[in-house]
N, C-alpha and C positions, 0 to 999 in steps of 0.2 A: 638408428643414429649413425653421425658417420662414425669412419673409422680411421685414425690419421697411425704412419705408421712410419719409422725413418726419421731422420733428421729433418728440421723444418725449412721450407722453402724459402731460398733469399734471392735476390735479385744476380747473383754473384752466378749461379747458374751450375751446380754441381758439375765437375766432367763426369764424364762416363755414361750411363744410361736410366734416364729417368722413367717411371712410367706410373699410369694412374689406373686402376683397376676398377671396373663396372662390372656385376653381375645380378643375375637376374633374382636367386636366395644366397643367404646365407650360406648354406652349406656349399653351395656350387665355389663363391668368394672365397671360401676360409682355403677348400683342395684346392684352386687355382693359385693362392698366395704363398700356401705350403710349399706347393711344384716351383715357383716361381722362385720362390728363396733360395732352393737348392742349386741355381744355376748361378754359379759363381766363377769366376776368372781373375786372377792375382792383375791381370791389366786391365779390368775393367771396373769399376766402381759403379755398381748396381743400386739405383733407389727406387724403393717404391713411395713416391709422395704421398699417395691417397686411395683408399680402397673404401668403397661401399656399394649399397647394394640398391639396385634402380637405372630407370634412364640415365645416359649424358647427358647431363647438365650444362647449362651457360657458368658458371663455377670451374664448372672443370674445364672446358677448352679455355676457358682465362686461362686460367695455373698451367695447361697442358701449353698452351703457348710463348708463357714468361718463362719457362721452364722447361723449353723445348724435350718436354715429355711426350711419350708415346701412348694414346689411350687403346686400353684394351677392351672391348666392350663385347663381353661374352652375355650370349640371348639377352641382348637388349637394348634398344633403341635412342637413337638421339631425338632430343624433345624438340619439341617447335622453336623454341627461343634460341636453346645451341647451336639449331640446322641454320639459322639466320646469322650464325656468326661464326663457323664454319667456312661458310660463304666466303667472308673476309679474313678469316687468318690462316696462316698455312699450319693446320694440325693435322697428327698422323693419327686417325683413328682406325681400328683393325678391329672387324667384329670377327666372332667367330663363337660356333654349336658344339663344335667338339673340342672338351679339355686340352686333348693330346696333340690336337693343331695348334692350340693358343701356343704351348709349350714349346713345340716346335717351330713357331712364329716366333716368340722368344730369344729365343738361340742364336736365330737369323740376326737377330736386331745386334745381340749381344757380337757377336762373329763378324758384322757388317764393319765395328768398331775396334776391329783385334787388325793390327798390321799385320801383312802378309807376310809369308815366309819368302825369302830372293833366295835361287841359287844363283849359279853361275855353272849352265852349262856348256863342256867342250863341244864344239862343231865342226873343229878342223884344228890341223896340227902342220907349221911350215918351219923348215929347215934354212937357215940363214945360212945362205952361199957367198954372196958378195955385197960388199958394202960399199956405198958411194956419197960422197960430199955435196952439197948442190947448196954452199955457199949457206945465206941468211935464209934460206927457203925447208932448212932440214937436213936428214941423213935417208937419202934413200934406203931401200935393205933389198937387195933381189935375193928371192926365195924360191924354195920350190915345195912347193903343196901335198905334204907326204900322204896327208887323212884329211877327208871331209872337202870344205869350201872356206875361202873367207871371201868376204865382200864390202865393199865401200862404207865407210860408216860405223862395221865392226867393233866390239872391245875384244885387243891382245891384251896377253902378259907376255914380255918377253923375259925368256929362264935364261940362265947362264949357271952350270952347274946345280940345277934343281934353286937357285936361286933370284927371283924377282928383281930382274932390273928397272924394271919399264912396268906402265901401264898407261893404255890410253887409248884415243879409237884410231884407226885407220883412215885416214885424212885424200891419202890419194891412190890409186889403186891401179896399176898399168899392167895391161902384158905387152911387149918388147915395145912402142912407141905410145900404144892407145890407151884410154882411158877407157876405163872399164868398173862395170857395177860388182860380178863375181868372176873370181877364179878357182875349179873346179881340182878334184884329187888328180895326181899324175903331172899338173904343168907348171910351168916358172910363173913367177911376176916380181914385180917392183911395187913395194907397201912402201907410203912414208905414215911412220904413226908419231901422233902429234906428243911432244913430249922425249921423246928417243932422242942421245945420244950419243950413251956408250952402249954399240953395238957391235958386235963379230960374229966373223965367220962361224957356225959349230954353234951358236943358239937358237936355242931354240922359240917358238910363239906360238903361243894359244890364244887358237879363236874363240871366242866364249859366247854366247847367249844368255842375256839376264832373263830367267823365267819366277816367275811370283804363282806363289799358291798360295789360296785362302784358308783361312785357318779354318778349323772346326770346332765346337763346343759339344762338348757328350751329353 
């Protein structure tokens, strides 16, 4: 018989990660649901709809589709009816022979739905030397490029006393007339960064790099 397990499915469409369980015995079912339980995430809200034991059914890619659930179909086959309707909906079916792939197929799914971790890495470090006015168009800033690069398009922060004046991208990027994509450690330019402007002499700006790393699930 089957086996229903979880809160029952409504049209409302649970967040987080649904999925419906196929195996080929019992026993194989019961350790995959056990394993599967145990992968939990405070940001992720984990259902298992439906688990039993047998082919993919036309059943279950319905529910797997209303329900943008993930079917897991460990040693065992999708039936003739379902392969027909498969065809036409877009369902994620995942077979897989060995427990400890599924499980780690799992995690994946779970992980895919975890936001990434941003830092905000330093790339470069420029020393605010002189400031200039240029009307409605901005505060120029000439700098000079103590560490690293900054380049057109950039995110500063500009410090003042270890404290955030400013933040915003680098809009225009010159060295002494020309327009330019980067300028490197050792030489001057002129940053206008959008946003700036209360700036002086003796501040300092950081060029940052937003980098994103994906989470992991154990």
């Amino acid at each position: 018989d089957s086996v229903f397990t979880g809160p029952l499915f409504s049209m409302d469409r649970p967040e987080g990660v649904n999925m419906i369980l196929k195996a080929d015995v019992a026993g194989s079912l019961e350790a995959i649901s056990r394993s599967v339980a145990q992968i939990e995430h405070e940001e992720v809200k984990f259902n298992i709809l439906h688990k039993d034991i047998g082919d993919v059914t036309k059943s279950d890619i319905l529910l797997a589709e209303a329900a943008s659930a993930v079917v897991l179909a460990f040693n065992v086959k999708v039936d003739a009816q379902a392969r027909d309707l498969v065809r036409q909906k877009d369902v994620d079916i995942r077979h897989h022979r060995v427990i400890y792939d599924l499980i780690d197929d799992v995690k994946g799914v779970v992980c895919g739905k975890l936001k990434p971790i941003i830092r905000e890495v330093q790339v470069g470090l420029l020393v605010v030397r002189e400031v200039f006015s240029s009307g409605k168009g901005g505060t120029v800033i000439g700098c000079y490029v103590s560490e690293g690069a900054v380049s057109r398009g950039a995110l500063v922060k500009i410090y003042r006393n270890d404290a955030v004046t400013c933040e915003g991208k680098v809009k225009v990027l010159r060295r002494f007339k020309d327009d330019v994509k980067e300028v490197g450690h050792g030489l001057e330019c002129g940053v206008l960064v959008e946003g700036a402007k209360d700036v002086a002499v003796g501040d300092v700006i950081k060029v940052l790099e937003v980098v994103e790393h994906a989470r992991v699930v154990e």
